[in-house]
C-alpha positions in Angstrom: 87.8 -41.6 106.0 89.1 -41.4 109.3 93.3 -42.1 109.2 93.1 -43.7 112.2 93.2 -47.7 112.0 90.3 -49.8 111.8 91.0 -52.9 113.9 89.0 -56.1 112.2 88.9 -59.3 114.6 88.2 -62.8 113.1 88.3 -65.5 115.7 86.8 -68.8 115.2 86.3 -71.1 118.2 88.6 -74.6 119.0 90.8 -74.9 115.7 94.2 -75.8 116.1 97.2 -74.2 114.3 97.7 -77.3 112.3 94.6 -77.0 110.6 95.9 -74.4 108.7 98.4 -74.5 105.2 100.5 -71.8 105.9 101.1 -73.4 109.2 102.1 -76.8 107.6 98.6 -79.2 106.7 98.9 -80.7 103.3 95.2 -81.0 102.8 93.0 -78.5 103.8 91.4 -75.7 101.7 91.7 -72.5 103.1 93.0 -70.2 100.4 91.4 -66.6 101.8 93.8 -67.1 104.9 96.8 -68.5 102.8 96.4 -64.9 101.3 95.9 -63.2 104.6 99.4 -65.0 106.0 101.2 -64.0 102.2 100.3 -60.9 102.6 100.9 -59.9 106.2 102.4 -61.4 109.0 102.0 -65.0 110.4 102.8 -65.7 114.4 104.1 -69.4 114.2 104.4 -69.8 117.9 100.7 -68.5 119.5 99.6 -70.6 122.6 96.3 -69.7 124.5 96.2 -68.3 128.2 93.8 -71.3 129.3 92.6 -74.2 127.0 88.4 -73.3 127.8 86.7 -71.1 126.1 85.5 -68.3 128.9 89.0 -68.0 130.4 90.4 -67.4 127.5 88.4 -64.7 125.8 88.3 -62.8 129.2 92.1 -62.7 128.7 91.7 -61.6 125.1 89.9 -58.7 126.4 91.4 -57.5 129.7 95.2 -58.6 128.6 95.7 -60.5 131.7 96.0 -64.1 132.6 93.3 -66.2 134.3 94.6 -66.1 137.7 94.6 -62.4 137.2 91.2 -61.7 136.7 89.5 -64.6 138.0 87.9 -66.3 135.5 89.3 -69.9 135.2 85.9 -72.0 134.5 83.3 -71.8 131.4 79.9 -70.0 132.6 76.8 -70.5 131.5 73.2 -68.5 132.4 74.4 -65.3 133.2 73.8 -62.3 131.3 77.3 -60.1 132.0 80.0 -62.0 133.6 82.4 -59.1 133.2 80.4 -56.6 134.8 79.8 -59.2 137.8 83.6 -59.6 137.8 84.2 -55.9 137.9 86.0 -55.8 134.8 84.2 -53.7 132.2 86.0 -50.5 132.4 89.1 -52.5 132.1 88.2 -54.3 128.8 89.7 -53.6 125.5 86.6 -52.5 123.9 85.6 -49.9 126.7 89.4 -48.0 126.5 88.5 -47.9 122.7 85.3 -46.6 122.5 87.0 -43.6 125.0 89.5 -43.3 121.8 86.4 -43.0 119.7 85.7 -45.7 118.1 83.0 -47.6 116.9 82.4 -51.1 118.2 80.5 -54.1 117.0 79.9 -57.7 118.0 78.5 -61.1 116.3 78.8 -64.5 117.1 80.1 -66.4 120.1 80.7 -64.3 123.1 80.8 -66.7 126.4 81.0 -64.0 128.8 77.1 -63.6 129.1 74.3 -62.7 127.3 73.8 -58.9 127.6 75.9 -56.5 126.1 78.6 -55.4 128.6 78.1 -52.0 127.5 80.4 -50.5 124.7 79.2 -51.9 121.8 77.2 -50.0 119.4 76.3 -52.7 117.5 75.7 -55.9 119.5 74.7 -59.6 117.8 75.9 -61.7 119.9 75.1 -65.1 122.4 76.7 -67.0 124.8 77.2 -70.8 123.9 75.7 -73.7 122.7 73.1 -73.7 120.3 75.4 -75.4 117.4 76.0 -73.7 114.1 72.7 -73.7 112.4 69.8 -70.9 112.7 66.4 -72.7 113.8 68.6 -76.3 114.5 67.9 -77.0 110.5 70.8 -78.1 108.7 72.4 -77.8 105.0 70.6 -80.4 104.0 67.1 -79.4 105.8 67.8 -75.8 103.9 69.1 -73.9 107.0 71.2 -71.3 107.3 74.5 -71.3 108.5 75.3 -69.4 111.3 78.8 -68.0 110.7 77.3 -66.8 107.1 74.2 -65.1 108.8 77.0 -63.3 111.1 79.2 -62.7 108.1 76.6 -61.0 105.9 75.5 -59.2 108.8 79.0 -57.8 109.8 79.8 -57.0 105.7 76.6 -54.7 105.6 77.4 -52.7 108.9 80.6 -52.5 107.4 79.3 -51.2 104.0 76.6 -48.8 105.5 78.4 -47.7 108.7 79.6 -43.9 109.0 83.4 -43.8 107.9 84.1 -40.5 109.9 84.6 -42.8 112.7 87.2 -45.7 112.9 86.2 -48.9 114.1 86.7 -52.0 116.0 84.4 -55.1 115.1 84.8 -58.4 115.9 83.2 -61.8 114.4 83.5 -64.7 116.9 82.3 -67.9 114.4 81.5 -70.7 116.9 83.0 -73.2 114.6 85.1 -75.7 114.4 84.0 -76.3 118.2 81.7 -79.4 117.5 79.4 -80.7 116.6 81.1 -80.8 113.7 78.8 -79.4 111.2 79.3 -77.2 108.2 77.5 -76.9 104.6 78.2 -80.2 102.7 80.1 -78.5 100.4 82.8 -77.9 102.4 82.7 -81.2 103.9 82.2 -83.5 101.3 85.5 -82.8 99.8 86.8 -84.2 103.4 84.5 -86.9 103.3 86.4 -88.4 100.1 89.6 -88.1 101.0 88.5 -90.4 104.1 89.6 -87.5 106.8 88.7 -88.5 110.2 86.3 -85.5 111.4 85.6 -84.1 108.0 83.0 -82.0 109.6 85.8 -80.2 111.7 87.8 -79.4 108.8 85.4 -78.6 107.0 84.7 -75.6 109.3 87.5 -74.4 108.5 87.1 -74.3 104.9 83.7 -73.0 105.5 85.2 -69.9 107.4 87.9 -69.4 105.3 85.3 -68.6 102.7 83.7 -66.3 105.7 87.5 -64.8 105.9 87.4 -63.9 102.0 84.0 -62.1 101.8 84.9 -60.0 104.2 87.7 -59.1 103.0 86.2 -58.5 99.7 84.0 -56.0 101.3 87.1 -53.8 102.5 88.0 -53.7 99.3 85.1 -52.8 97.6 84.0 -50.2 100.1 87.5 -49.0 100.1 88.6 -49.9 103.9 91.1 -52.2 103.7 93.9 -50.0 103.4 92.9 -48.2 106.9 92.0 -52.2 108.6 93.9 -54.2 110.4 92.9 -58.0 110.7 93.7 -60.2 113.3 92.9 -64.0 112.6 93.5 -66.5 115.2 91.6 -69.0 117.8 90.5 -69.1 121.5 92.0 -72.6 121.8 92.6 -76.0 120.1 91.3 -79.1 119.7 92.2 -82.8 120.8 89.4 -85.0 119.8 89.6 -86.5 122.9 92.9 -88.6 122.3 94.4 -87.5 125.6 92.4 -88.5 128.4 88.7 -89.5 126.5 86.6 -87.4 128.1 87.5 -83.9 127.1 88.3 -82.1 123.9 90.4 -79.5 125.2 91.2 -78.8 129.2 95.2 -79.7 128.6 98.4 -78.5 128.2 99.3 -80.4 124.8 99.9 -78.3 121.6 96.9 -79.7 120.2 94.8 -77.7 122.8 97.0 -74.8 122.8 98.8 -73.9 120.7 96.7 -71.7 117.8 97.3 -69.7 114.4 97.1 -66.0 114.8 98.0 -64.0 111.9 97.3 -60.2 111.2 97.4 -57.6 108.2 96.9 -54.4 107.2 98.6 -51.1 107.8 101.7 -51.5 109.4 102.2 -55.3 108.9 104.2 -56.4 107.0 103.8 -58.8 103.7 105.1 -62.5 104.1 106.2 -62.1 107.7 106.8 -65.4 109.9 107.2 -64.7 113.6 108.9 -68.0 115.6 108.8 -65.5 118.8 106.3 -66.9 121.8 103.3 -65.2 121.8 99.7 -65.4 123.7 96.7 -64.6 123.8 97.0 -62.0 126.4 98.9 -60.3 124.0 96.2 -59.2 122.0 94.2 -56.4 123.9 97.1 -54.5 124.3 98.2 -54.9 120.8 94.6 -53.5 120.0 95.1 -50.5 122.2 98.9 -49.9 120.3 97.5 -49.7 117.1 94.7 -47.3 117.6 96.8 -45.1 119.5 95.1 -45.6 123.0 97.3 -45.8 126.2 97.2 -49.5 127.8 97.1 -49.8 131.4 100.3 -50.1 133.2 99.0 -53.5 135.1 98.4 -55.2 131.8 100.2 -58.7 131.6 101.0 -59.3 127.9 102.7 -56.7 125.6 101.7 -55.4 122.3 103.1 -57.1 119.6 103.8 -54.3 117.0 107.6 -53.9 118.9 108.2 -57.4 117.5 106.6 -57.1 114.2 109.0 -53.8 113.8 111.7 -55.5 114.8 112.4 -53.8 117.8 111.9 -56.4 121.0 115.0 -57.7 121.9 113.5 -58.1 125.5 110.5 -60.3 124.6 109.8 -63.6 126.8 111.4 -66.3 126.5 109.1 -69.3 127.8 104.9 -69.4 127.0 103.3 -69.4 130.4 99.7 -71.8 130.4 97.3 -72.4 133.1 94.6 -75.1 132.9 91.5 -76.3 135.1 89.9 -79.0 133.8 86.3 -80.2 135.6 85.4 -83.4 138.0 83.7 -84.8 135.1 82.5 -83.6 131.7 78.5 -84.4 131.5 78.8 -86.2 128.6 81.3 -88.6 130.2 79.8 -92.3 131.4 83.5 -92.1 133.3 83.8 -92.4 136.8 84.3 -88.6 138.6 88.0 -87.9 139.0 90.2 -85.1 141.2 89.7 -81.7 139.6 93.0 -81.3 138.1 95.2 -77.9 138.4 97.9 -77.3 136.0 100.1 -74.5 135.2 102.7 -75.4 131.9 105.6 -73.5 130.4 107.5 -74.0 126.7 110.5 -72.9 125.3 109.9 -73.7 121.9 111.5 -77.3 122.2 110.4 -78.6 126.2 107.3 -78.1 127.7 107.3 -78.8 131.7 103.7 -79.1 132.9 103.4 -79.6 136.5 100.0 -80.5 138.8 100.0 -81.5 142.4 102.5 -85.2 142.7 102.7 -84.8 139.1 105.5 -83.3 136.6 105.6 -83.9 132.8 108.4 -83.3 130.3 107.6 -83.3 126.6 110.6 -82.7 123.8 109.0 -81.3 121.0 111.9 -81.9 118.9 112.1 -85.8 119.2 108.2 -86.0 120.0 105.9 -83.6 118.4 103.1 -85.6 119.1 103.7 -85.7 123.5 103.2 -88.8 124.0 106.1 -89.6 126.2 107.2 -88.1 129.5 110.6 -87.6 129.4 111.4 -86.3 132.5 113.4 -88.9 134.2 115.5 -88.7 131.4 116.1 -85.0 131.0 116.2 -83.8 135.1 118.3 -80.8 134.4 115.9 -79.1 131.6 113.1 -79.9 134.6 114.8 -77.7 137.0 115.9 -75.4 134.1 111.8 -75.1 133.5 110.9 -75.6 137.2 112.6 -72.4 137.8 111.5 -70.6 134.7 108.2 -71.6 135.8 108.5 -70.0 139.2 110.0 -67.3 138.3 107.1 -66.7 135.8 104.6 -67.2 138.3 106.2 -64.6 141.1 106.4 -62.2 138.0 102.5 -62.9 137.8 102.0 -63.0 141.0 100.0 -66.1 140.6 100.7 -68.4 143.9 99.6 -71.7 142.7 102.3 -71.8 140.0 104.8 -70.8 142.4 103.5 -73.8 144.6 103.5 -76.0 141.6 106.9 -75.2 140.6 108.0 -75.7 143.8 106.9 -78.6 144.5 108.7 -80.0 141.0 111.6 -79.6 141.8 111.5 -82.0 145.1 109.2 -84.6 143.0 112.2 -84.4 140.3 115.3 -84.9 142.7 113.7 -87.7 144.8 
């Protein structure tokens, strides 16, 4: 085998952080990433780039925010958005197959349809659909998507030719409603009288995904040459914040996420309170196979931190968000398209639109339910500034307006 790192990507699709034990839930069953956070290291403070699915994972993948590479809405019926966008030579994947190694795809993709050209083994759709093969569920005697995908992935992986490394990725479309998942895993949610059962019962369902695959590193004797990366494109609010949407806001229930990783490298039991994002990943990728990461790339590889060696690293999370006139399934009346860009320290998070700033302590108010910026002006400029000064780093001029205008709004 091939001593150069195999990198393993799990992702599943809207879970939030707090769904998981190791990141503090009391009642979820998810023992197979319990393991994976014992036995490597857990990032505790992960937010996502953009709270939508399509801006995100084009960040995953190029390393660079939204603004950056201009992809800030969800897309739908188009077969390669990346290679309309120009951006397929500057993807993760296409820097690694020049490093030699073998790619493969299943599950969600949300960039398109067609395969944007580096993948040797490609299985993948763009959105919608739900979670079962041929719309028939448990209890019809379908077939659950994410374990299709799984048992696909853990054959490629068993027959595949070891005298190349590879990078594979599984992108389960679950949580992300409708909230369906085999009764098994559901039920047991069902009794305890869990609001959403089927939700978190996705995440028990892919937690059991998480486990057979591991199991197949092992038996096919991989997992000492893999590195796994576990995390989510974005949370989940169940519409509590404005009623309409599930997601498209700057609240830690939309964005902030659990990313953990193993393997090689990684240390056992490792918690992480340092802010991370998901534009961190691509070129964390690129780090650990050994591949040079553009200069122009906007996040930073994590292994500096996990070694102990970033004394440097950021010191504020910076979010954008977009969210639509109206969602379709909304009977509401139509409403300004709203533009946000949001930063957090770890205890305040200032989230600014046009005539609008919000202020949320953390500490004192975990849940954000109360604006608290007339109260606390000074962290507001603190943030205001942090925010600009973020944005002109970025070079992304709407934040600099936004931050800009906050700190009028605050001292009238």
């Amino acid at each position: 085998m091939t001593q150069k790192p195999n990198i393993l990507v799990l992702f599943s699709d809207q879970q939030r952080a707090d769904t998981l034990p190791s990141y503090g839930n009391s009642f979820v069953s998810a023992p197979y990433l319990d393991r994976m956070a014992a036995q490597g290291t857990q990032f505790n403070q992960c937010r996502t780039v953009f709270p939508v699915c399509t801006p995100a994972r084009a960040s995953m993948w190029t390393g660079k925010f939204p603004h950056t590479h201009g992809i800030e809405k969800n897309v739908y019926g188009i077969p390669d958005l990346l290679a309309d966008r120009g951006l397929t030579d500057q993807t993760v994947f296409s820097l690694l197959q020049s490093g030699g190694y073998q790619l493969g795809y299943w599950g969600k993709w949300h960039l398109g349809e067609a395969n944007p050209g580096p993948f040797d083994e490609w299985h993948a759709f763009n959105s919608w659909g739900g979670h079962w093969k041929d719309h028939r569920q448990h209890f019809q005697g379908g077939t659950y998507i994410p374990d299709r995908d799984t048992d696909d992935m853990i054959t490629w992986i068993r027959e595949r030719d070891t005298d190349r490394p590879f990078c594979s990725v599984i992108s389960w479309y679950p949580p992300h409603d409708p909230f369906s998942c085999p009764l098994d895993t559901m039920d047991q949610y069902r009794r305890m009288g869990v609001p959403v059962p089927g939700y978190y019962g996705s995440v028990s369902a892919l937690d059991r995904c998480v486990g057979r695959i591991m199991a197949a590193l092992e038996e096919t004797g991989q997992a000492e040459n893999t590195v796994v990366f576990y995390y989510s494109d974005h949370g989940e609010t169940f519409r509590a914040r404005d009623g309409v949407t599930s997601k498209f806001v700057c609240t830690e229930d939309s964005v902030h996420v659990p990313f953990l990783m193993q393997g090689p490298g990684i240390p056992e039991d490792l918690k992480i309170d340092a802010l991370i994002g998901l534009q961190d990943l691509m070129p964390t990728m690129l780090d650990i196979a050994g591949v040079e990461a553009p200069a122009d790339l906007q996040g930073r590889s994590l292994m500096p931190l996990i070694r102990g060696e970033a004394d440097d690293w950021r010191d504020v999370s910076y979010i954008e968000n977009e969210t639509h006139n109206i969602m379709r399934d909304s009977n509401a009346e139509p409403r300004a398209r709203r533009r946000q860009r949001a930063v957090f320290d770890g205890r305040f998070k200032l989230i600014v639109e046009k005539g609008e700033v919000v202020l949320f302590d953390l500490e004192t108010d975990p849940e954000e339910r109360f604006n608290v910026a007339g109260k606390h002006p000074a962290e507001v400029t603190r943030l205001a500034g942090r925010l600009r000064d973020e944005a002109k780093r970025l070079e992304d001029p709407l934040g600099v307006s936004l931050a800009e205008e906050a700190l009028p709004v605050v001292a009238a």
